[in-house]
Z-matrix of the N, CA and C atoms (Angstrom, degrees):
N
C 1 1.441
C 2 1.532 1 108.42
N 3 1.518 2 114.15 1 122.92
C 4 1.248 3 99.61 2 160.70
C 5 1.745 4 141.89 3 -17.99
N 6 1.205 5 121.44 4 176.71
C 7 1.432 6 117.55 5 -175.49
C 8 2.006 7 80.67 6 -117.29
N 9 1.490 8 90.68 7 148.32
C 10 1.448 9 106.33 8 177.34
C 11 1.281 10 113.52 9 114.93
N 12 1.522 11 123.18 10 -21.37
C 13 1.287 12 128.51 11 169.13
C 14 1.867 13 123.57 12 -99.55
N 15 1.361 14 74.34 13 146.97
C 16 2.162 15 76.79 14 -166.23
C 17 1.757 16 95.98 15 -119.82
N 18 1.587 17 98.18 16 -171.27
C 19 1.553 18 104.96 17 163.45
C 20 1.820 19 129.41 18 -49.13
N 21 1.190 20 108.20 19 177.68
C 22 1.329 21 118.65 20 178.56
C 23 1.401 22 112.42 21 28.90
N 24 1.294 23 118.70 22 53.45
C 25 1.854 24 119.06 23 151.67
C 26 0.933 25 108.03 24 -95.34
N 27 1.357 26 118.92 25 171.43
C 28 1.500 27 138.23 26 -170.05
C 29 2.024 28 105.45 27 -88.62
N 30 1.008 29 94.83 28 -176.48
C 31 1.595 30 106.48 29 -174.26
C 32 1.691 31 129.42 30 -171.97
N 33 1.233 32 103.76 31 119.87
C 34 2.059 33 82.71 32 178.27
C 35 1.588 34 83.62 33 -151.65
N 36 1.377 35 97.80 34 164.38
C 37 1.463 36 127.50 35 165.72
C 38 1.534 37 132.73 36 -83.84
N 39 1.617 38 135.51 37 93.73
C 40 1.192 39 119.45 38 152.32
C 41 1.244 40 141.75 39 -114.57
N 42 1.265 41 110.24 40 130.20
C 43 1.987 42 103.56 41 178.09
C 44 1.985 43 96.09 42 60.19
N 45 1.416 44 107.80 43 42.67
C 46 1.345 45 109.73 44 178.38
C 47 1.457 46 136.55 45 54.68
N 48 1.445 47 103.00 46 30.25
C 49 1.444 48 122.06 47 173.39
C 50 1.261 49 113.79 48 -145.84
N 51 1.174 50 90.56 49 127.54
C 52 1.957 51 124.99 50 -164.81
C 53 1.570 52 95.27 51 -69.91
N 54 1.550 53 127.46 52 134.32
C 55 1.230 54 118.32 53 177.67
C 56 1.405 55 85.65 54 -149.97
N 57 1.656 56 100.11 55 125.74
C 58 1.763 57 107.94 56 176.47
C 59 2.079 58 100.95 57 -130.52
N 60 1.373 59 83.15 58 162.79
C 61 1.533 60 99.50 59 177.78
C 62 1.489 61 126.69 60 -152.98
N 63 1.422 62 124.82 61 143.42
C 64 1.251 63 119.29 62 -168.38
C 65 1.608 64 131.19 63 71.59
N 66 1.175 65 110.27 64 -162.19
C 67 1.149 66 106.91 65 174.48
C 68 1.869 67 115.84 66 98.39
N 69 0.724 68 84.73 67 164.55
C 70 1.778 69 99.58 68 -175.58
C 71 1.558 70 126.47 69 -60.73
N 72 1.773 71 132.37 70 90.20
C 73 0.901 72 100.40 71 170.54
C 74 1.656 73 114.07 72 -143.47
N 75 1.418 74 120.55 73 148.53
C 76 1.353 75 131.43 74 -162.98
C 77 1.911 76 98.98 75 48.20
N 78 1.524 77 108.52 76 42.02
C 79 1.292 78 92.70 77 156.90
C 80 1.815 79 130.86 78 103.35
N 81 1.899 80 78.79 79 -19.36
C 82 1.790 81 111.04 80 175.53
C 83 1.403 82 131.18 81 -122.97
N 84 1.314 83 133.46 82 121.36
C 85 1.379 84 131.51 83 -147.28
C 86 1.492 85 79.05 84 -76.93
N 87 1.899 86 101.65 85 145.87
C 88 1.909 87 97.54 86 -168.27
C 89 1.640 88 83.20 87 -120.89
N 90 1.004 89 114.14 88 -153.23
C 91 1.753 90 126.74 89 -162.96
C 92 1.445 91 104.91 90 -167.90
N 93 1.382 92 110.79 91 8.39
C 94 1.552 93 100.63 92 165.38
C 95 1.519 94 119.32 93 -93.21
N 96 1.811 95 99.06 94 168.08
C 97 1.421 96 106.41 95 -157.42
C 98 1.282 97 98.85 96 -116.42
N 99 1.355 98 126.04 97 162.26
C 100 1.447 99 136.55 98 142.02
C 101 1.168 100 146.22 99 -175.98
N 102 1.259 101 140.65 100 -179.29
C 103 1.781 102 143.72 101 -163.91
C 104 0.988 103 102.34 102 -114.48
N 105 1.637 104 86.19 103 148.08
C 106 1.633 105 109.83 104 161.57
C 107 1.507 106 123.55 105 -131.14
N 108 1.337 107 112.97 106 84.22
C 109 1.827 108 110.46 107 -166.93
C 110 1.501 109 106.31 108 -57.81
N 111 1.206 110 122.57 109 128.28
C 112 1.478 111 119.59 110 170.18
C 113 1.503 112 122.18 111 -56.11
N 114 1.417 113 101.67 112 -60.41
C 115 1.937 114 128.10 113 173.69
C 116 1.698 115 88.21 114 -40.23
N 117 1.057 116 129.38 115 -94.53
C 118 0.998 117 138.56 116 -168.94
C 119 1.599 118 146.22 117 -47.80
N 120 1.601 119 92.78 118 -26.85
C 121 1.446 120 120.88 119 178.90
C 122 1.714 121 115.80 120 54.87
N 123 1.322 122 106.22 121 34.72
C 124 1.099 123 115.31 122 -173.75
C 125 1.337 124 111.99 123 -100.57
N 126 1.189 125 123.37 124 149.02
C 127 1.888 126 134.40 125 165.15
C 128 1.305 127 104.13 126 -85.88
N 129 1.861 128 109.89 127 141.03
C 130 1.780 129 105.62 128 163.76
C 131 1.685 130 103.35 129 -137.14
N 132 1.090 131 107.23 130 123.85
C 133 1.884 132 95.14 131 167.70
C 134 1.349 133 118.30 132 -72.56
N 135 0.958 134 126.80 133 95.88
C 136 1.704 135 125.51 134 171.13
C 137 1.617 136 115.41 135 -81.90
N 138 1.361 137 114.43 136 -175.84
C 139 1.354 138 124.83 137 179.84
C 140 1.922 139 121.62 138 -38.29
N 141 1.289 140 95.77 139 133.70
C 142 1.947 141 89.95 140 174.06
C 143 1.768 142 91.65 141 -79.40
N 144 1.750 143 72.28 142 167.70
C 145 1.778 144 101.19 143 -173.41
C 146 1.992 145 83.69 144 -88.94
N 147 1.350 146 97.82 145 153.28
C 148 1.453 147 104.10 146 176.62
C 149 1.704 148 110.62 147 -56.10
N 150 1.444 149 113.37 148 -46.87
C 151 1.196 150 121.52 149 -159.60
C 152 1.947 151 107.95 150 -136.84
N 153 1.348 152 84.79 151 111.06
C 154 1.873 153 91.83 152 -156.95
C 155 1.998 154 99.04 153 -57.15
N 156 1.330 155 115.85 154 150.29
C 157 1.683 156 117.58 155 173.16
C 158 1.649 157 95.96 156 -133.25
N 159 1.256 158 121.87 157 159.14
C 160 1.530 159 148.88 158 174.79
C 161 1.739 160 88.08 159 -112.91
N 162 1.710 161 116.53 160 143.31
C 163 0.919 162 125.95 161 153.39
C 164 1.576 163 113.11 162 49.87
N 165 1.154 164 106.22 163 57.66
C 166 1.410 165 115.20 164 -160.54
C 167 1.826 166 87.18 165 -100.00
N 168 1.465 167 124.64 166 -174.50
C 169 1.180 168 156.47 167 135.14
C 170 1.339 169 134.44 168 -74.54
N 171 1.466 170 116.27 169 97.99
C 172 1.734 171 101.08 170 -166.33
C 173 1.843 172 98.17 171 -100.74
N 174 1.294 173 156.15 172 169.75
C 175 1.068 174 173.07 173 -71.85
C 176 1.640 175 113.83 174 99.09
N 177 1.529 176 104.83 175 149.16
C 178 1.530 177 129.87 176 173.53
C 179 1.178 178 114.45 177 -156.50
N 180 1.194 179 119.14 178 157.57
C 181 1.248 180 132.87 179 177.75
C 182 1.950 181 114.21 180 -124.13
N 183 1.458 182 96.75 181 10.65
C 184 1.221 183 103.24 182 -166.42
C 185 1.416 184 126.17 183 108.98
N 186 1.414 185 104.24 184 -56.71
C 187 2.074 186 106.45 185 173.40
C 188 1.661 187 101.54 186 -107.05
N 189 1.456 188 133.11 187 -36.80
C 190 1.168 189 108.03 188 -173.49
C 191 1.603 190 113.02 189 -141.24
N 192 1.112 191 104.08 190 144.66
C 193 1.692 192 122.86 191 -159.17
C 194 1.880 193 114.88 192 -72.97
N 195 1.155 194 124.49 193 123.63
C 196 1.376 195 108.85 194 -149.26
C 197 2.441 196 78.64 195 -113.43
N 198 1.053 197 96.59 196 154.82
C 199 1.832 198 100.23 197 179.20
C 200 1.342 199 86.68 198 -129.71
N 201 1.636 200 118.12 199 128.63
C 202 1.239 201 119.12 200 171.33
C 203 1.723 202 112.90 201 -132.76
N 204 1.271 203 111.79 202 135.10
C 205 1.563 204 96.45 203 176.12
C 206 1.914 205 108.09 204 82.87
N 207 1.215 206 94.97 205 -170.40
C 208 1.917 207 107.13 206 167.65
C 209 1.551 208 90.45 207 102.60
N 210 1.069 209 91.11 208 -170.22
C 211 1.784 210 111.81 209 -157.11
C 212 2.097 211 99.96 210 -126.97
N 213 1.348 212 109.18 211 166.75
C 214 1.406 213 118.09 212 -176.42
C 215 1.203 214 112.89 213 -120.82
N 216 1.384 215 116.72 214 -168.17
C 217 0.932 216 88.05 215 162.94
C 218 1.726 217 157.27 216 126.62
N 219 1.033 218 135.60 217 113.90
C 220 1.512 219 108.84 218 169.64
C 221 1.050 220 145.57 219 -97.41
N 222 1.666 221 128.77 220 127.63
C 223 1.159 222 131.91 221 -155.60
C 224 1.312 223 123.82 222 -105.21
N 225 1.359 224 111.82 223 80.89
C 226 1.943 225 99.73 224 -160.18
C 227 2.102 226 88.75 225 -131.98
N 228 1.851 227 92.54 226 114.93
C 229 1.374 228 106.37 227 -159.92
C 230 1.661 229 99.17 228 -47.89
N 231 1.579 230 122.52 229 163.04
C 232 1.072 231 127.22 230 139.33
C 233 1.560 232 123.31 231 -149.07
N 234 1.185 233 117.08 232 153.32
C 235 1.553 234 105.91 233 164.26
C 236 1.222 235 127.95 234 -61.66
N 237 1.546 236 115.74 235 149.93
C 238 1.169 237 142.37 236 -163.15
C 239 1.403 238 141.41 237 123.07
């Protein structure tokens, strides 16, 4: 996987390519995007999401990728 991506991003499947976004990294909800061709086993960075989410909801319908929900944000653990 590329460098730039952390925990809790989103993920869905189309036409056999893995496409994730967001998610947690070094601490900052990020807004970047990217692929995963199966055939190929290749990584691609594609377009950021306008507005980065943690633990979001990903959906499809087949041609286009729906982001629902998720968190903002900064995520830097603490007790309590």
């Amino acid at each position: 996987m590329p460098t730039g991506f952390g925990g809790s991003l989103s993920a869905v499947v189309v036409n056999k390519v893995i496409y994730f976004c967001g998610g947690i990294f070094q601490g900052n909800t990020i807004t970047t995007c990217g692929t995963y061709t199966i055939a190929t086993k290749a990584f691609a960075t594609i377009a950021s999401m306008p507005v980065g989410v943690n633990h979001a909801a990903f959906a499809t319908d087949g041609t286009k990728i729906y982001v629902m929900g998720g968190r903002g944000g900064g995520n830097v653990p603490s007790q309590g």
